[in-house]
Every structure is written in C-alpha cells, then in structure tokens.
N, C-alpha and C positions, 0 to 999 in steps of 0.2 A: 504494500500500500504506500501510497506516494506520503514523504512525509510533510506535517503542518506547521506552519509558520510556527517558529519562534517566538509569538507575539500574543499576548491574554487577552484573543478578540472580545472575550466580554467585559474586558478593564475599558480596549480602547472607545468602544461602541457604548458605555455606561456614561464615556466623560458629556456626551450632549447626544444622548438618544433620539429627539423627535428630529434632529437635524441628520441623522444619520439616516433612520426610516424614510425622513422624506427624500432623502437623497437617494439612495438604494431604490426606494420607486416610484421616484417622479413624481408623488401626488400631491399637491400643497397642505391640501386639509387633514391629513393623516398626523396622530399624534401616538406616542410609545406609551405604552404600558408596561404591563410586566415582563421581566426578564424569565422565561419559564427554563424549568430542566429540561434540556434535549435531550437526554440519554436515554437510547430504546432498546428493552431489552431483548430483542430480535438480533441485533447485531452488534458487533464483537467494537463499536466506537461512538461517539455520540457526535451530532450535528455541532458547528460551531456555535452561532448563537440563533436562539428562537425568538422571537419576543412578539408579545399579543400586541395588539395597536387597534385604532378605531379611526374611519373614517367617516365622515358624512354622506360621502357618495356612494361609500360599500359597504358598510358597518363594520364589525368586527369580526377581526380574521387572525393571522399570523404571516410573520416577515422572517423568512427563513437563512440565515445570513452563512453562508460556506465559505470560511477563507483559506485560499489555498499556496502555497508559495509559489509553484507555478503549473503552470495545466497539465491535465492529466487525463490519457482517453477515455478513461473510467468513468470518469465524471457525470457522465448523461444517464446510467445505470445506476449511480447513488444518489444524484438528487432525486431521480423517480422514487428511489427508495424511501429515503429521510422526506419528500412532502407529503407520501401517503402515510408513511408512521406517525409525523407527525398531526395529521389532519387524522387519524382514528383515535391517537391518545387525547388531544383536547378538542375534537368534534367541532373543529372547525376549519374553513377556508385558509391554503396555504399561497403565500405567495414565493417559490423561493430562490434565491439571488445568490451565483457564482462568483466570488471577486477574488481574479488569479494578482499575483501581484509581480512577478517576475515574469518577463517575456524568453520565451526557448526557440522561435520557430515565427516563418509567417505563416503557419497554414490556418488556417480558419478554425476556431475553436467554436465548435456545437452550443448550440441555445435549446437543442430538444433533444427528448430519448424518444426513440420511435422503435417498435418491434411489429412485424406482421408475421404470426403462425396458423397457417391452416386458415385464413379470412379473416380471425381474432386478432384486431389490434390492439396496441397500449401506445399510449402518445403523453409524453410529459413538458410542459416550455418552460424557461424557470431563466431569469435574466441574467445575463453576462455582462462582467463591468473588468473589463482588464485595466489596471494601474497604470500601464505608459501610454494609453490614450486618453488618462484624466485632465484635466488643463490644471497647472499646479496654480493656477487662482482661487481656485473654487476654495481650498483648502482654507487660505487669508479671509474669501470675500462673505462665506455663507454663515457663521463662519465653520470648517469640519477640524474639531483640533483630533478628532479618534485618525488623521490622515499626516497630522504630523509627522511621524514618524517613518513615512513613504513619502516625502516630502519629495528627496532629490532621485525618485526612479520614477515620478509623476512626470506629465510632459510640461517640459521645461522648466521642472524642475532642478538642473543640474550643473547651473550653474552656482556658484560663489556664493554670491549674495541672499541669492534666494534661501541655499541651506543656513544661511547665519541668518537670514530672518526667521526661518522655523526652529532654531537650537533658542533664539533668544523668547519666543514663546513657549517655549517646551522649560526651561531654565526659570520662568516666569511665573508658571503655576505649580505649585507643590504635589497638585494632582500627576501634572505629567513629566517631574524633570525626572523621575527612573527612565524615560523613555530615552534621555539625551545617545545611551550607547546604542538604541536601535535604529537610531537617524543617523550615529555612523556610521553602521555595519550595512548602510545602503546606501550611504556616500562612498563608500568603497567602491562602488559597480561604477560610477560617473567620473570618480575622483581617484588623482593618485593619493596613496596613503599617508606621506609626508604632508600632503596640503588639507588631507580629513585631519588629520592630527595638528596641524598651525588654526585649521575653525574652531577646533573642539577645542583646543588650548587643552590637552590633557595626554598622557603618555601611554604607555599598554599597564600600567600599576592601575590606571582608574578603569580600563575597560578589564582588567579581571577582575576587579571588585565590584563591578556593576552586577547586582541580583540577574539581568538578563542573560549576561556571560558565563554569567556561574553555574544558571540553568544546562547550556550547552557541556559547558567544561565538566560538571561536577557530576551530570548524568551515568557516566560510565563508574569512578569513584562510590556513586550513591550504592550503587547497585551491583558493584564489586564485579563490570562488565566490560571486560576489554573489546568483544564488541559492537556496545553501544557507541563507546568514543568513536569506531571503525566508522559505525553508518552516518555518525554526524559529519564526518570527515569528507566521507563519500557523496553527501548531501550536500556540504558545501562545495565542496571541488566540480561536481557536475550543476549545479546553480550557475555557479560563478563562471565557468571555463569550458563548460560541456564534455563533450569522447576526451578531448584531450586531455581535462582536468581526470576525469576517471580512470585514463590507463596507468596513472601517479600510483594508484592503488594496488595494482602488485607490488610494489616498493613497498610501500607505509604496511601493508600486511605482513609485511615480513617481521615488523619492530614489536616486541613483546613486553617494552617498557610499559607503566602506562605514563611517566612523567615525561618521556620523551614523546610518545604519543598527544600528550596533550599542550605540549610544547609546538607539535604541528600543526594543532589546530590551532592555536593561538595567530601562528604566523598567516597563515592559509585566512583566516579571517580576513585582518588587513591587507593580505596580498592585492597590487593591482595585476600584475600579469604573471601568465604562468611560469616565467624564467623563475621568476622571485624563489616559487615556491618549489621548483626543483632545485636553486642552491640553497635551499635548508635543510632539504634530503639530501 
C-alpha cells in the first residue's frame, strides 16, 4: 500500500475547517461540523479525515478528505471503498475528495472507479485536487493556513519569498509553528538545501528535534524495526528522485547499522540531487 503523508491531516484541516470544506468543494454555503472516526472495521486502514458538514442547498452529508503523498493507481478502488463505508456507518450522503500532493508523472490521474461485470455496473466520482496545480495565493488570500505547509510544491509556490512569507505565518501562530520542518522538507523538492537552511535560519540539530522528524526517524527505533527505517528510506528516495533514487537501495540494504541507517535518512531528507546522496553512501 502506497504510503501516507507524513502530515496529521486532521491537525492540519482542524486549524480553519469551514474554509477547508469549502475549498475541497467549491460550495460557498457549506459549513464543518464534526470531525467523525473514519476507521472501518472492514478494512485493515482508516480514511484520512471525515467530517459531517451542512449545506443549504444539500443539507447534511459528509466530506470525505484522502491525503495522499503522491498518486496511486489504487486509488479509484479505495475511494469507492471508504464513500460507501462511510455513507452505511453514519447513513448518510458522501462527498469524497482525493488530494495527491507530490507530482510522479503527467499521465492523467482518475476522478472515477468504474467496473462492468456481466451488464452489473458500479460507478464511483469522488474529486481530485493535485497540489502543483493549486495557485499558491489561494493559501494567503482565502485564507487556507491547513496549506501552509505545501506552500513551496503549490504552483508558484517556489520561489524565495513566497516560502518566507508562509515560514513567517507558520512561526506566527503557536497552533502551526511545529509545522515550520514540514514546509522545509518541501522546500527541498524546489530548493537547494543550503538556501532551505539560510530561510529557515536553523541547522539539521533543529530538524531532528522537530516532533515531525522524529516521527520519520524514530519509527524504526520505536518498534525495534530495521525495516521500517528501510521503507521510509525507500519512500523518500522514490518521492524525491524516482527509478533512480530506488536502485540506491540495494546499497542502503546492505547496512545493518540502525545509526548509520538513520544517518541516511537524515541526509536523503535534505538532499537536493541524487549525486548528494550517493557521496554519503
């Protein structure tokens, strides 16, 4: 299974909810409600976030929010999944919304699951919002602070000033400055490292102490999994670099350390290009 964002989509989507639902679908008059459990007990992972909402023009339904790091052909067979589970456990209308955030490819990413057996169809639509076709205004103008954080992989996002204008409102509210190391770790994709590191004014002592870092790092440690460290390794390396970052991984599988192990994800993180990260192996 493809893995998910690094990122507590129900932290970031809690910080201004009705501005997030209205975004995700376009409605004006739609306001959030409850945050509900997605976890269903049919299958082995739960939805990222659910949440009830009310509209005027449809009344009340659910906004079914999937965040993914980046696309996955799967994807048209599990949102058909998670809207019907979720529309039998709270018996009601599902609306639910794809949002990949890293681009792999230009080929056309699905908006529906469609199956025909025997003349029996099943037909699912469920909206698609990929991240580097967002205009990075939207983020400043409506306003979306749950988007800070993808700030500089937004379109036109990716320049300088821009990232230093989303570090300095991320830095600004106490709700979002844990986020500052997730708007680096995506300045990396845009930016050489040196120059994410002179924005952030901070060295690699504060991105391993950031709670999100440590998430990544400490996983393998927690759970006594050499591994785990492997797939986040392998996760980032093909995010970041694609075939090429992956065939790194014969190499990195051979090391049984986990300190050095987790010394190369450290680098692999800030790496901007693949040389980098073959002269640390």
């Amino acid at each position: 299974m493809v893995k998910r964002a690094d990122v507590s989509t129900k932290k970031l989507i809690s910080l201004a909810p009705d501005n997030w639902v209205k975004w995700v679908t376009q409605l004006p008059d739609i306001t959030a409600g409850e945050i509900l459990n997605s976890e269903f007990q049919w299958i082995s992972r739960e939805s990222d976030v659910l949440i009830r909402v009310d509209s005027q023009q449809y009344g009340e339904f659910l906004v079914l929010n999937e965040l993914q790091l980046r696309p996955s052909s799967q994807m048209p067979r599990w949102m058909r999944a998670y809207a019907a589970l979720a529309e039998e456990k709270y018996h009601l209308p599902t609306y639910p919304v794809l949002i990949n955030i890293l681009k792999i490819s230009d080929e056309q990413i699905p908006s529906r699951f469609t199956s025909n057996i025997a003349g029996l169809q099943a037909h699912q639509d469920y909206r698609v919002i990929n991240l580097w076709e967002v205009d990075v205004n939207i983020v400043f103008n409506q306003p979306l602070p749950s988007l800070l954080p993808f700030v500089p992989i937004l379109q036109g996002g990716e320049n300088k000033s821009t990232i230093r204008a989303a570090l300095q409102m991320l830095r600004a509210d106490k709700q979002l400055n844990q986020l500052e190391t997730v708007l680096a770790f995506f300045a990396t994709f845009v930016l050489e490292s040196t120059l994410v590191q002179e924005i952030m004014r901070w060295d690699m002592a504060v991105l391993r102490e950031s709670p999100w870092y440590q998430e990544i790092e400490q996983r393998g440690v927690e759970r006594g999994r050499r591994e785990e460290i492997l797939s986040n390794i392998a996760t980032i390396l093909e995010v970041k670099f694609g075939t090429e970052g992956l065939e790194l991984m014969l190499q990195i599988n051979q090391v049984s350390d986990l300190e050095r192990l987790q010394a190369i994800l450290r680098s692999i993180v800030v790496a901007s290009t693949i040389t980098e990260v073959r002269d640390v192996l």
